[in-house]
C-alpha positions in Angstrom: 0.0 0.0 0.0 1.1 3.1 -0.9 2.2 5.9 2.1 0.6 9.2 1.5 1.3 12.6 3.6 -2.1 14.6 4.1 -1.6 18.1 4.8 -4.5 20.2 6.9 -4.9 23.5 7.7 -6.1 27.2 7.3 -5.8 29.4 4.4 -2.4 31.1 4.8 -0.6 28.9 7.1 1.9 27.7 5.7 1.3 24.2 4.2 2.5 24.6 0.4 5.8 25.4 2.2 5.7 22.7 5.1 5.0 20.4 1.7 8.0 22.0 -0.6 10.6 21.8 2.8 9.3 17.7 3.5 9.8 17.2 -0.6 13.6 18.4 -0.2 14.1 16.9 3.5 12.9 13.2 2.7 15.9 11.3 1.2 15.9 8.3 -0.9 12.8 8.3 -2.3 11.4 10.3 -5.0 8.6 12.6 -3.7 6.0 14.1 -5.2 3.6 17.1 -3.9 0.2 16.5 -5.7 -2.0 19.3 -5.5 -5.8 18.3 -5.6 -7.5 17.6 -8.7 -10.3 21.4 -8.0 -6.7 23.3 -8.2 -5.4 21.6 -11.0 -9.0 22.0 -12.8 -8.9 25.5 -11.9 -5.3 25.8 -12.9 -6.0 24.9 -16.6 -9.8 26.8 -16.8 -8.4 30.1 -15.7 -4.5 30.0 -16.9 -3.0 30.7 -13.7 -0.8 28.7 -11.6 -2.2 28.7 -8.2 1.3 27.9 -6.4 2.7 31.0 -7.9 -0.5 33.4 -8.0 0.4 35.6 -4.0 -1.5 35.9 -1.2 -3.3 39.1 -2.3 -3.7 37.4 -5.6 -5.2 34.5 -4.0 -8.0 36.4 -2.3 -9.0 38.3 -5.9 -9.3 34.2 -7.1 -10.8 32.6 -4.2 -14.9 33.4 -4.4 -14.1 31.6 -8.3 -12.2 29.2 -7.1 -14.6 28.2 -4.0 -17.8 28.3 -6.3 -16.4 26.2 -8.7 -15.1 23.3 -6.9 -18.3 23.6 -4.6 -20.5 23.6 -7.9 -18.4 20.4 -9.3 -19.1 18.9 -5.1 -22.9 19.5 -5.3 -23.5 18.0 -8.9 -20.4 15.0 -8.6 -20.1 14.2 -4.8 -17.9 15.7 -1.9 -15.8 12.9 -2.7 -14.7 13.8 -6.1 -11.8 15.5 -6.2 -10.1 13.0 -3.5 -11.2 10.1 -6.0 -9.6 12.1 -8.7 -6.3 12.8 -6.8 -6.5 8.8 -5.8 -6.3 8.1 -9.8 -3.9 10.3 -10.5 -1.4 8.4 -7.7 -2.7 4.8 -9.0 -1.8 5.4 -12.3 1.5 7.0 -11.5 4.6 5.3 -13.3 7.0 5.1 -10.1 5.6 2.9 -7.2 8.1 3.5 -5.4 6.5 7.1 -5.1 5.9 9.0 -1.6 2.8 11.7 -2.1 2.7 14.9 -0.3 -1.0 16.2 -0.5 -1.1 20.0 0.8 -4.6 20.9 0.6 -6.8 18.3 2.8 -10.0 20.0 3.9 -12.9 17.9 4.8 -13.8 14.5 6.4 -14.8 12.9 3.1 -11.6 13.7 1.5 -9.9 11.7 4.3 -12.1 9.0 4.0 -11.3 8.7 0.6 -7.8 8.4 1.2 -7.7 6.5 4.1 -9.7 3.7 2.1 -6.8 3.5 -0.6 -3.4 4.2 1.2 -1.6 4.3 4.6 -1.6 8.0 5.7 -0.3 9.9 7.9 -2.6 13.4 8.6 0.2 16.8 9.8 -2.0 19.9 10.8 0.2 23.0 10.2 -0.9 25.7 12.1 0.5 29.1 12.7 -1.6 30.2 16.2 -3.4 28.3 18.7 -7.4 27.5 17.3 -8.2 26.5 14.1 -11.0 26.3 11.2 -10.2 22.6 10.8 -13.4 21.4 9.4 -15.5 18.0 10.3 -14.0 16.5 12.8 -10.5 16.1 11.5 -9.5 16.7 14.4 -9.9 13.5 15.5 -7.9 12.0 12.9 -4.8 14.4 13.2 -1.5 12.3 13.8 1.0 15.8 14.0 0.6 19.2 14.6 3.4 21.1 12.9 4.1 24.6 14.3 4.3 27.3 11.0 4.5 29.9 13.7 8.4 31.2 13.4 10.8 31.8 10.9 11.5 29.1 7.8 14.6 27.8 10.4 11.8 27.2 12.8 9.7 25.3 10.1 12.3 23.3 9.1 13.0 22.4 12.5 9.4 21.2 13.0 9.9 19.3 9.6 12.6 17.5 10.8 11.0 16.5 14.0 7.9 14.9 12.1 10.6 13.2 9.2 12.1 11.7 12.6 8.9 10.7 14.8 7.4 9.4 11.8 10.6 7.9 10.5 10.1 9.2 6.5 
């Protein structure tokens, strides 16, 4: 089975740069950050590259971005854009593949990938409290503190690399 890495959080805190620092931290294995399928949909309808687009940038695209993937939810299934991330790692070429999934938001997504892989769920947070949605709180197996500076961050990173033994 393969092992995925599910990253949870708020808007803004951090986990597109908790996902880049575990890419370049994990040795020996080739590691992939998968964004999910709504961004990559959004990605090619609109032009833009989300990763690069900033944070002021972000908020001119986010009312689009949230009514699209929630129209494509209500008419396909909240699951939909997990399934279509879960394709996307089955039919990648290298098995031997570790996935870093930034973006998990709600309880079906986890469900989703909890029925297909072994995964471990990080919660990067930059202040105590959180929007987490659903109850995936319950399901949270490291809380990652994106409250310093990147030294900081890294030094969190290497503390889950070495609790969780990637």
């Amino acid at each position: 089975m393969d092992r995925i890495i599910l990253l949870t959080g708020d808007d803004g805190v951090g986990k597109d740069t908790v996902a880049e620092m575990l890419r370049e931290s994990i040795k020996n294995t080739h590691v992939t950050n998968i964004k999910s399928s709504c961004v990559r949909l959004y990605n090619e309808l609109v032009g833009v590259n989300w990763n690069n687009l900033s944070g002021a940038e972000k908020r001119i695209h986010r009312p689009v971005f949230s009514n699209l993937c929630e129209g494509i939810k209500v008419t396909l299934g909240k699951e939909v854009f997990a399934e279509r991330t879960v394709n996307t790692i089955y039919n990648c070429p290298d098995k031997n593949t570790l996935f870093i999934i930034p973006d998990l938001r709600f309880i079906e997504e986890y469900n989703v990938f909890n029925n297909h892989f072994d995964i471990t769920l990080v919660e990067v947070k930059r202040t105590e409290g959180s929007l987490i949605k659903d109850n995936l709180n319950d399901y949270i197996d490291f809380k990652l503190d994106n409250s310093g500076d990147k030294q900081d961050t890294q030094s969190e990173v290497d503390r889950f690399l070495e609790v969780f033994e990637f």
